[in-house]
N, C-alpha and C positions, 0 to 999 in steps of 0.2 A: 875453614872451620865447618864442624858437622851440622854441629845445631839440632839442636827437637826435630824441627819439622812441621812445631804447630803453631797453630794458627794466634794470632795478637789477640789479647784478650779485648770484651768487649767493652764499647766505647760506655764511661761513664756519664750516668743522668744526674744533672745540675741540682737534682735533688739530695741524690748520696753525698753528694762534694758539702751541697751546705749545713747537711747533719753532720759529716767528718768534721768541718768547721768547727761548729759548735761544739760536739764534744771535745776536742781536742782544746779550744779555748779556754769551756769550763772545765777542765779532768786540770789541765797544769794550770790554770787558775787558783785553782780549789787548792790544790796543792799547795803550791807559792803563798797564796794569801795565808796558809794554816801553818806556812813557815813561818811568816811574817806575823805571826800573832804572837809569836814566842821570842820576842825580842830581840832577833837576830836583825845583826844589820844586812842588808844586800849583797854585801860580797859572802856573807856566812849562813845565806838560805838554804842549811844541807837537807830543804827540802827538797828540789830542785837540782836532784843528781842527772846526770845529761843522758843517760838511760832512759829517762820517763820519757824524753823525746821521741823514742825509739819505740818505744813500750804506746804511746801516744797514736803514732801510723797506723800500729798492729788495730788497736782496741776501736781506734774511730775511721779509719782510713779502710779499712780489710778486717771489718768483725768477722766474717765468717770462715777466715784462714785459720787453721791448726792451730798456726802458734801463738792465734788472738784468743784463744778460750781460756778460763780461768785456770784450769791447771797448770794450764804451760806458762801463765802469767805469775801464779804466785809460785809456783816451783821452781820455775828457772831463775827468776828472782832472789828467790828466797837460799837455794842450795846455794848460788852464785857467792851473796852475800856472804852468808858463814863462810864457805872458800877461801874468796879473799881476804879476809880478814885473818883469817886462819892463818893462810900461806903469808900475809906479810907478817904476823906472828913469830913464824918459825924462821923463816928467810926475809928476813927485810930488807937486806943489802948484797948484791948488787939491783936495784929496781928495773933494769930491763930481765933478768934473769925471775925475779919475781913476778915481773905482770905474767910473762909467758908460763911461767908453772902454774899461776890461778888459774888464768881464762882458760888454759889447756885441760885442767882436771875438769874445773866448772863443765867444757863441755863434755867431756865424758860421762860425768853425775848428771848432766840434764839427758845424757842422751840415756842412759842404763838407765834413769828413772821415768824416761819418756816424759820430762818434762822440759824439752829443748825452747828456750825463748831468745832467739838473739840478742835482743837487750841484755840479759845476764850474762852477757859477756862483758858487757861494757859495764855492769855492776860489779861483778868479780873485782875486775880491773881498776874503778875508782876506789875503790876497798884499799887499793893498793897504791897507785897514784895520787890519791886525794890529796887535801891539804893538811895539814896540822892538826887542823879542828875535826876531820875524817876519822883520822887515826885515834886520838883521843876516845872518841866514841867506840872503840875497840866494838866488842857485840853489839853494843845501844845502836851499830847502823843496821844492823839486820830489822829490829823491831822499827827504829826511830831514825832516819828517814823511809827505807824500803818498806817494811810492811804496813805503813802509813799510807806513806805515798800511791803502793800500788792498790791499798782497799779503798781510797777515798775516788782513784782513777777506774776501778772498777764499778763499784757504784752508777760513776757518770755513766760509763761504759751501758750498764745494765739499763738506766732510763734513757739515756738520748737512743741508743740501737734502737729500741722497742718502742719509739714514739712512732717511728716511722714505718707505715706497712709494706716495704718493701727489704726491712729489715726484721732479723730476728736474733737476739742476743741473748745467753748462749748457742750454740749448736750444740753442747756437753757440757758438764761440769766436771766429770772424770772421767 
């Protein structure tokens, strides 16, 4: 194998780790508890789509990567969403045939709009896979969990980065 060539990034200071911590705690905290406010039981917190996991590393783990800045976070998200929703719309059955025609267009849309976030792939995707209670929500998941989810994680995003002087959140906004 060829490989880059370069060099291993540099070693992280126990201070970035414990802001990544913390925002990552409170961002899907924030999240889940604002699930949990709305009556939902635990197994139906579609606050709490497994994306924001992902979405999670970008915004508190590597603020200062490309695909942590707000655009590529509510774009990639956001096109993802309608996507799959869309495509399990029009093709709902057979479901391996439809995750793949989502998350495939999805990335093409993030990429042509330059708003590539890999988590929207994995939104795309549960648009498509979800549960009963997913689908139901037909549109309502683009606004209600996704663009919840990701303003209230951005938010944290914005204060925890910029508590820290070795941090700085955004690099862009567009």
């Amino acid at each position: 194998m060829k490989g880059g060539g370069n060099a291993s990034p540099h070693p992280i200071l126990w201070r970035n780790a414990l802001c990544s911590w913390i925002g990552a705690f409170i961002g899907i905290a924030s999240v889940g508890w604002l699930g949990s406010t709305n009556n939902l039981t635990e197994q139906d917190n579609l606050f709490l789509i497994g994306s924001f996991g992902a979405t999670a590393v970008l915004l508190y783990g590597s603020p200062s990567a490309p695909f942590s800045q707000p655009r590529y976070v509510f774009g990639g998200h956001l096109f993802s969403a309608i996507i799959g929703v869309t495509v399990y719309h029009i093709l709902p059955d057979p479901i391996w045939l439809t995750s793949a025609v989502a998350v495939s267009i999805a990335i093409v849309v993030m990429y042509l709009t330059r708003t590539t976030h890999p988590p929207g792939g994995a939104t795309a995707l549960i648009a498509v896979i979800g549960s009963e209670h997913v689908h139901e929500l037909s549109y309502w998941y683009v606004l209600n969990p996704v663009l919840t989810g990701i303003t209230v994680m951005m938010i944290v995003a914005l204060i925890i980065n910029n508590l820290s002087p070795q941090r700085r959140y955004p690099n862009y906004w567009f």
